[in-house]
Backbone as XML, in Angstrom:
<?xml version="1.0"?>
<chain id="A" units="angstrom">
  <residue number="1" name="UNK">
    <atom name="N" x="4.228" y="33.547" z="80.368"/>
    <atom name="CA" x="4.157" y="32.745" z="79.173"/>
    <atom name="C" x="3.040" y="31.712" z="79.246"/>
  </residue>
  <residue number="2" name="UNK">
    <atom name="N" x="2.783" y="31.464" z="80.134"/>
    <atom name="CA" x="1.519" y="30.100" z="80.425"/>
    <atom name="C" x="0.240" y="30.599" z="80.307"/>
  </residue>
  <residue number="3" name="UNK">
    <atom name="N" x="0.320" y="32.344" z="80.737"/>
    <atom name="CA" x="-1.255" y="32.617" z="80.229"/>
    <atom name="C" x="-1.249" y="32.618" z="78.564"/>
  </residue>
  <residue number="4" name="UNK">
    <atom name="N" x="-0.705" y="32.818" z="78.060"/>
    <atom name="CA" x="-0.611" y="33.436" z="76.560"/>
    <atom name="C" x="-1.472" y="32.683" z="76.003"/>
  </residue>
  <residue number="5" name="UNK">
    <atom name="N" x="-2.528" y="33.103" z="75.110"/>
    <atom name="CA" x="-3.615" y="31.919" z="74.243"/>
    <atom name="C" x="-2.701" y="31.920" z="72.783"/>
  </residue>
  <residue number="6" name="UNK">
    <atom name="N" x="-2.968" y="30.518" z="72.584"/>
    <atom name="CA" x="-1.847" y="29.976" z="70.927"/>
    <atom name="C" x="-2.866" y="31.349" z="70.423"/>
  </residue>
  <residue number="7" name="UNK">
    <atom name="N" x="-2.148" y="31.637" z="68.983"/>
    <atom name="CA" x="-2.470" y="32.355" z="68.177"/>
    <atom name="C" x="-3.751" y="31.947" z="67.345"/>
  </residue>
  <residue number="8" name="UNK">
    <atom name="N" x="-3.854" y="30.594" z="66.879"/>
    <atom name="CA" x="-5.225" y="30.139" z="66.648"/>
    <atom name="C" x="-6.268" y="30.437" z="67.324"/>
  </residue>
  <residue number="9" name="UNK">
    <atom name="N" x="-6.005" y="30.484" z="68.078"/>
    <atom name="CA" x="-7.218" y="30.821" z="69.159"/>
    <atom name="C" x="-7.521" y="31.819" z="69.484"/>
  </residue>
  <residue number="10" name="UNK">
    <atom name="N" x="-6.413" y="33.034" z="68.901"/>
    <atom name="CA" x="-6.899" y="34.345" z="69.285"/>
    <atom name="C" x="-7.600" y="34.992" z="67.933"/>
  </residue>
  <residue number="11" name="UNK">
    <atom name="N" x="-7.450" y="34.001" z="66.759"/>
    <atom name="CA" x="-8.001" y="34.701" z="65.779"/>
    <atom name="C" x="-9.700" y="33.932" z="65.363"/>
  </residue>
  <residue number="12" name="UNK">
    <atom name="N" x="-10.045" y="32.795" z="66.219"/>
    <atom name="CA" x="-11.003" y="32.605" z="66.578"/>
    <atom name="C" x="-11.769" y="33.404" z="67.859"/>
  </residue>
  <residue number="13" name="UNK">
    <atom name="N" x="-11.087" y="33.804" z="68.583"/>
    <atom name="CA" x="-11.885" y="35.113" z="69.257"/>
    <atom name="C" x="-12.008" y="36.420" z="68.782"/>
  </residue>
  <residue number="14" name="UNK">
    <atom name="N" x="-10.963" y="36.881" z="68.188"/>
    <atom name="CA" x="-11.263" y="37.483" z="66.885"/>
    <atom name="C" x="-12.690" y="37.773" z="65.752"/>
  </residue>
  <residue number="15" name="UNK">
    <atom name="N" x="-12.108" y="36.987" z="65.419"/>
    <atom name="CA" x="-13.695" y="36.527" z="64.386"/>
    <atom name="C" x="-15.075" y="36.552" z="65.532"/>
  </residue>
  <residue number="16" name="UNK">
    <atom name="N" x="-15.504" y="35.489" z="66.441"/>
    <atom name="CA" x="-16.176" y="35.971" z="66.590"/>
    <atom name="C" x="-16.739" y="36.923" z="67.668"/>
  </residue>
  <residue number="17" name="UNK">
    <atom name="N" x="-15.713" y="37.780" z="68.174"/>
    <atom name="CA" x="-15.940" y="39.266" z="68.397"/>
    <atom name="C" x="-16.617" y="40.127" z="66.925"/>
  </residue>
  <residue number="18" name="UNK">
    <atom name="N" x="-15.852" y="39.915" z="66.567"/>
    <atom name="CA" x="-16.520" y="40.777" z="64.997"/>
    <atom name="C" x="-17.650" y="40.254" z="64.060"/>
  </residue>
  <residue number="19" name="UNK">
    <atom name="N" x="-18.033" y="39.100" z="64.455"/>
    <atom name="CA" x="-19.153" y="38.064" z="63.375"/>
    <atom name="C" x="-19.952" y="39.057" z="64.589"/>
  </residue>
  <residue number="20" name="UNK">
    <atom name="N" x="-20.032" y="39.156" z="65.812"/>
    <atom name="CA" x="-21.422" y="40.053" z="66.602"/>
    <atom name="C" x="-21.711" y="41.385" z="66.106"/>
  </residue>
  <residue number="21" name="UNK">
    <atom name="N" x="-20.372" y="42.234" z="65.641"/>
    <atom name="CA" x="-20.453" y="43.509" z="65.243"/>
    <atom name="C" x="-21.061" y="43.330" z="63.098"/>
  </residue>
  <residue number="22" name="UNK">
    <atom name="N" x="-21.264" y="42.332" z="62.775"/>
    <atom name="CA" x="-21.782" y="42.458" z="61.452"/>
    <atom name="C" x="-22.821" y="43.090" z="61.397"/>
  </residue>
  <residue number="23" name="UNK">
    <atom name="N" x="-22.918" y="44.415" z="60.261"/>
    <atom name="CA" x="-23.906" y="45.164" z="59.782"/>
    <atom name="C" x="-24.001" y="46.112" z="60.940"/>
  </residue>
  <residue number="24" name="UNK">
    <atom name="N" x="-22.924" y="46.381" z="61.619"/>
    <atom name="CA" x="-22.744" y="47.781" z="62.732"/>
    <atom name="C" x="-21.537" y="48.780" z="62.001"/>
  </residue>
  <residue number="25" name="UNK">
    <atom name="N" x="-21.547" y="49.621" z="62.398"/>
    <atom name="CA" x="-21.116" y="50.748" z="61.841"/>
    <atom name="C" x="-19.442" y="50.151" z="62.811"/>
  </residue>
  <residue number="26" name="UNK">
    <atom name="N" x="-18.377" y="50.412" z="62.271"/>
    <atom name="CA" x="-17.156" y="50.318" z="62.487"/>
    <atom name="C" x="-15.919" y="51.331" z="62.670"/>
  </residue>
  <residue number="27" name="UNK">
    <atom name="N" x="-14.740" y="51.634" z="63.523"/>
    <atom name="CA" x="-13.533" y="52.328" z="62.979"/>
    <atom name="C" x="-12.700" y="51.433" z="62.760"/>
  </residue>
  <residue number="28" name="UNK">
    <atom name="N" x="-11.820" y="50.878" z="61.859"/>
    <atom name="CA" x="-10.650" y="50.680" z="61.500"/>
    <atom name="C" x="-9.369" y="51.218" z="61.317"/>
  </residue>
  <residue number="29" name="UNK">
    <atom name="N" x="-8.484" y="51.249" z="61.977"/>
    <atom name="CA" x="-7.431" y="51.572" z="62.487"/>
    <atom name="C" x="-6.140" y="51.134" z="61.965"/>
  </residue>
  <residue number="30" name="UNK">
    <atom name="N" x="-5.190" y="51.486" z="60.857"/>
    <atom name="CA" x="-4.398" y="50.418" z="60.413"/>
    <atom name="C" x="-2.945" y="51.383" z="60.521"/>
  </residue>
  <residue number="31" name="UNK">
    <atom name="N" x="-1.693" y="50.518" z="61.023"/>
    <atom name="CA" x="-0.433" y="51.456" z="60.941"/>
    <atom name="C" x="-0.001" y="51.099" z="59.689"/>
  </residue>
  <residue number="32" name="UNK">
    <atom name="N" x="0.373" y="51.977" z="59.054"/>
    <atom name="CA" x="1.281" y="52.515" z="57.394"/>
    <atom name="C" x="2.533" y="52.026" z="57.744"/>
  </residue>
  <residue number="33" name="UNK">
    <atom name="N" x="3.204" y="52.090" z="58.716"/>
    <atom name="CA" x="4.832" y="52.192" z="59.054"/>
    <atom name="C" x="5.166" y="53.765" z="58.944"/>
  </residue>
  <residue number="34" name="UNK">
    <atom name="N" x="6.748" y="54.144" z="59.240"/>
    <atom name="CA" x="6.867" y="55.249" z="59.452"/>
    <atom name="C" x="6.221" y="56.474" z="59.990"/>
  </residue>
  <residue number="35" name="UNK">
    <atom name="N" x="5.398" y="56.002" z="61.189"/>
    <atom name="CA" x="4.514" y="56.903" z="61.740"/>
    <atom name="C" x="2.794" y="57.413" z="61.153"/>
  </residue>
  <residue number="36" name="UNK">
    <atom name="N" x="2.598" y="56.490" z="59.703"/>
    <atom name="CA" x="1.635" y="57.052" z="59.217"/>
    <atom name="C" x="0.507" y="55.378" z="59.995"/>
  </residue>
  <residue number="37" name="UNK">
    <atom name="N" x="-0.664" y="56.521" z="60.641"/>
    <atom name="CA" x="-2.005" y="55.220" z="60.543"/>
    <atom name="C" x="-3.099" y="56.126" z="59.958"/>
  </residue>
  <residue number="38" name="UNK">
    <atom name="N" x="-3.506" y="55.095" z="59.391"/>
    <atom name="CA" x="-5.223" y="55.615" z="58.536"/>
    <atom name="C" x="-5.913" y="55.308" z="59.572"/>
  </residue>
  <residue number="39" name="UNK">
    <atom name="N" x="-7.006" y="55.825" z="59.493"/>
    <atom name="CA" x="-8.345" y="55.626" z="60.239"/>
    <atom name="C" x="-9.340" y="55.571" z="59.116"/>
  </residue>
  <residue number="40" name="UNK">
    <atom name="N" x="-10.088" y="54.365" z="59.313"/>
    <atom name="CA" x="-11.643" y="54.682" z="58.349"/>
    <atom name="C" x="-12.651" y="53.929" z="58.851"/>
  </residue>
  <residue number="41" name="UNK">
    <atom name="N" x="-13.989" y="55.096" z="59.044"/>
    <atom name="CA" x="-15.049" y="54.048" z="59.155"/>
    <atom name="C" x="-16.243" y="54.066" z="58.492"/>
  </residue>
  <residue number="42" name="UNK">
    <atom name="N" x="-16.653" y="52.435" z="58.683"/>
    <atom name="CA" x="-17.417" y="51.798" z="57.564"/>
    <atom name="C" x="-18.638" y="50.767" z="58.184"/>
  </residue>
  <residue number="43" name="UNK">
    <atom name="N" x="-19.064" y="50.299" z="57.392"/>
    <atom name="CA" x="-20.085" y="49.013" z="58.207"/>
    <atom name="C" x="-19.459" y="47.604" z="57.831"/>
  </residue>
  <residue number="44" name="UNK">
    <atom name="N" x="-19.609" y="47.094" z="58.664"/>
    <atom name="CA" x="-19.058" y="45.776" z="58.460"/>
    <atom name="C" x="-19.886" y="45.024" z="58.142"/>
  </residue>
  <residue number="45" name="UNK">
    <atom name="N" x="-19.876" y="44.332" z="56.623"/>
    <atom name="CA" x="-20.480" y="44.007" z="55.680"/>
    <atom name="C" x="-20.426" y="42.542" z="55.918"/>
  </residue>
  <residue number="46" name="UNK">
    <atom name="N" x="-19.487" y="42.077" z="55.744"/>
    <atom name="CA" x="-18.999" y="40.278" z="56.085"/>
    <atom name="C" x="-18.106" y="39.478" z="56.963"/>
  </residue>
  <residue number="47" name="UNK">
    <atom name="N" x="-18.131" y="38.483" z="57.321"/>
    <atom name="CA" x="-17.068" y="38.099" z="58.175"/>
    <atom name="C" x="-16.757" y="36.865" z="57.900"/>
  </residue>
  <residue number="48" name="UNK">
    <atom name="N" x="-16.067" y="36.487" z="57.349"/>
    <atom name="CA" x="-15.073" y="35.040" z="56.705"/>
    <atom name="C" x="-14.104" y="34.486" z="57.853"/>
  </residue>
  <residue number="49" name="UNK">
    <atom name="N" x="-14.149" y="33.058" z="57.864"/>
    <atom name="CA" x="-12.785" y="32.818" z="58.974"/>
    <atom name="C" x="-11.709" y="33.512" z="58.944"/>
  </residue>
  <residue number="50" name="UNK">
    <atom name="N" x="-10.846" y="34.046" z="58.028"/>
    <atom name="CA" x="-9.696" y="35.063" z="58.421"/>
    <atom name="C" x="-9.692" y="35.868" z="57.514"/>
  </residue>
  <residue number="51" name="UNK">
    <atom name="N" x="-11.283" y="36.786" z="57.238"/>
    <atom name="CA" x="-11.370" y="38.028" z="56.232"/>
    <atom name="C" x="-12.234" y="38.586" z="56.881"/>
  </residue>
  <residue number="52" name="UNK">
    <atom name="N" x="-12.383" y="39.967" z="56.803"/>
    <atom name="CA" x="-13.125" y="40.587" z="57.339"/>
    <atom name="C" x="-13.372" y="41.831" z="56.420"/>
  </residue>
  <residue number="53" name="UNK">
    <atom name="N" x="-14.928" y="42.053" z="55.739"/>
    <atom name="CA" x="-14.993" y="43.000" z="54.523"/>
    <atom name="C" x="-15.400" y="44.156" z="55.593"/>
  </residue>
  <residue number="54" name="UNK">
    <atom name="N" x="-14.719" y="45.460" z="54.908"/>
    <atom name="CA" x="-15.786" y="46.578" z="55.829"/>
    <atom name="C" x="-15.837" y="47.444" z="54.568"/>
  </residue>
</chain>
């Protein structure tokens, strides 16, 4: 439990992990529930503090 980073902070590493990948080609990966995940890839167009356009 003491390593764990607060959640703020993981969505600031987050972001900018992905503000480096802007205007790179991307997969996105999302679970549906009930066993269904999409896959799609795209370029990653923008990166907002907690948005991310692809």
């Amino acid at each position: 439990m003491e390593n764990e980073i607060p959640p703020v902070n993981r969505v600031d590493e987050i972001h900018e992990k992905l503000s480096a990948l802007q205007g790179q080609k991307v997969k996105v990966k999302a679970n549906m529930g009930r066993s269904r995940v999409v896959e799609r890839t795209g370029v990653l167009v923008q990166v907002h503090p907690s948005l991310f356009i692809v």
